[in-house]
N, C-alpha and C positions, 0 to 999 in steps of 0.2 A: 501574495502567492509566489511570486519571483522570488524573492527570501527564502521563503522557505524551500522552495524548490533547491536551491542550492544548496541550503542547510543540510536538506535528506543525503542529497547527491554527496556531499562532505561526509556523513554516517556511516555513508553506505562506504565509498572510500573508506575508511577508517575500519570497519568491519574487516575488509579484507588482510589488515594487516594482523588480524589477530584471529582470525577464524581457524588458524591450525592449533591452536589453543582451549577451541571449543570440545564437549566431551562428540558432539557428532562435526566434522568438519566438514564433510558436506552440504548440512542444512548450513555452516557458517558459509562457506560459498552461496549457499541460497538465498542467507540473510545480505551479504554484500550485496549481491547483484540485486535486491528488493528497493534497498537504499539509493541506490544508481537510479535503477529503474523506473521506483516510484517518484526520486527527485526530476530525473528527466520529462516522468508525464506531466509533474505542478510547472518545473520550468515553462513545456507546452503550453498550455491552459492558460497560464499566467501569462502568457505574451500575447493571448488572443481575448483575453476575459472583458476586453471591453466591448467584445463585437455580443457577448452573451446578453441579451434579453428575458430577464426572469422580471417580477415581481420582486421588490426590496426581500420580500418573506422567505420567497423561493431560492434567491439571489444566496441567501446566508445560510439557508438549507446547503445549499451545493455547495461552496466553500468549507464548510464546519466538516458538510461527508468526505470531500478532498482532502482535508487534511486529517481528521481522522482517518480514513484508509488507510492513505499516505502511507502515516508514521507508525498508525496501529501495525501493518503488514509488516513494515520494517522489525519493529520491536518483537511482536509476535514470532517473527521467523529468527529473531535473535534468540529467543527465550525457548525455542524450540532446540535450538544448535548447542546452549545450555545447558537442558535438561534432556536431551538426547531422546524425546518422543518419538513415540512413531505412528502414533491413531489417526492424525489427517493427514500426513505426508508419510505413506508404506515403502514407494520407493528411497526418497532420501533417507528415510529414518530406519531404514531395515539392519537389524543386527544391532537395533539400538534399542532402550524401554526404559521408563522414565516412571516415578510413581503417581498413583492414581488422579492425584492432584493434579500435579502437574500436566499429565494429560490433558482433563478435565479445562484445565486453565488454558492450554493451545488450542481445544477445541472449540471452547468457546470464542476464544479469540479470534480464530479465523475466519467462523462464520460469523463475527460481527463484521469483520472487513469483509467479505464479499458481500455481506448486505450494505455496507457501506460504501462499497464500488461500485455497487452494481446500480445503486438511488440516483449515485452521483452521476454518471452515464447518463440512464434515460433522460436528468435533467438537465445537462448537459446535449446530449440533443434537443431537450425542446426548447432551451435555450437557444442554440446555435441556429436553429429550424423559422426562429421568429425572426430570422434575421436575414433570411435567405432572402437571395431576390428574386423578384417575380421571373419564373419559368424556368424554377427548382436546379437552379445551378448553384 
């Protein structure tokens, strides 16, 4: 998880140096800062992942949804800055339009990453929750 966290954080840096390049440059500042961002929450997680208490099952559930979010959110907000969308992001993408596909192909992509951030979360709480000590601190 540490790896990779630094990995994203490295992407996401590296984004920035070329997002005025992009046909939308705002979503390429969107896609830097996802790379940062994202890398810094696995960083997180990843420094505390031995206090997580899952089921080996659950365990590789939350890891596989962390790094797919992760990376998907990254790539996705790349692929968005790209193809200059604008169907799930109105603000950054305004003035911009992209064709059908590719639309099509952000849309779905983002909402696999919030279902995939959003898995990882609650399991990630109940994770962290089995580990709590007695009188919920």
């Amino acid at each position: 998880m540490l790896w990779h966290g630094a990995f994203l954080f490295l992407l996401g840096l590296l984004t920035g140096f070329v997002q005025q390049q992009l046909t939308n440059p705002r979503m390429g500042l969107a896609a830097h800062l996802e790379g940062v961002m994202n890398g810094t929450l696995l960083l997180a997680i990843g420094a505390g992942w031995t206090e997580l208490r899952l089921s080996p099952r659950l365990n590789a559930w939350t890891y596989g949804t962390l790094l797919y979010g992760a990376y998907a959110n990254w790539v996705v907000t790349t692929l968005a800055a790209i193809f200059g969308t604008t169907a799930m992001t109105p603000i950054t993408g305004a003035g911009f339009g992209a064709a059908r596909w590719q639309e099509t192909l952000v849309a779905i992509g983002f909402t696999s990453v919030a279902v995939a951030i959003v898995t990882a979360a609650v399991l990630l709480l109940i994770g962290f929750r089995a580990n709590a000590p007695a009188g919920g601190r």
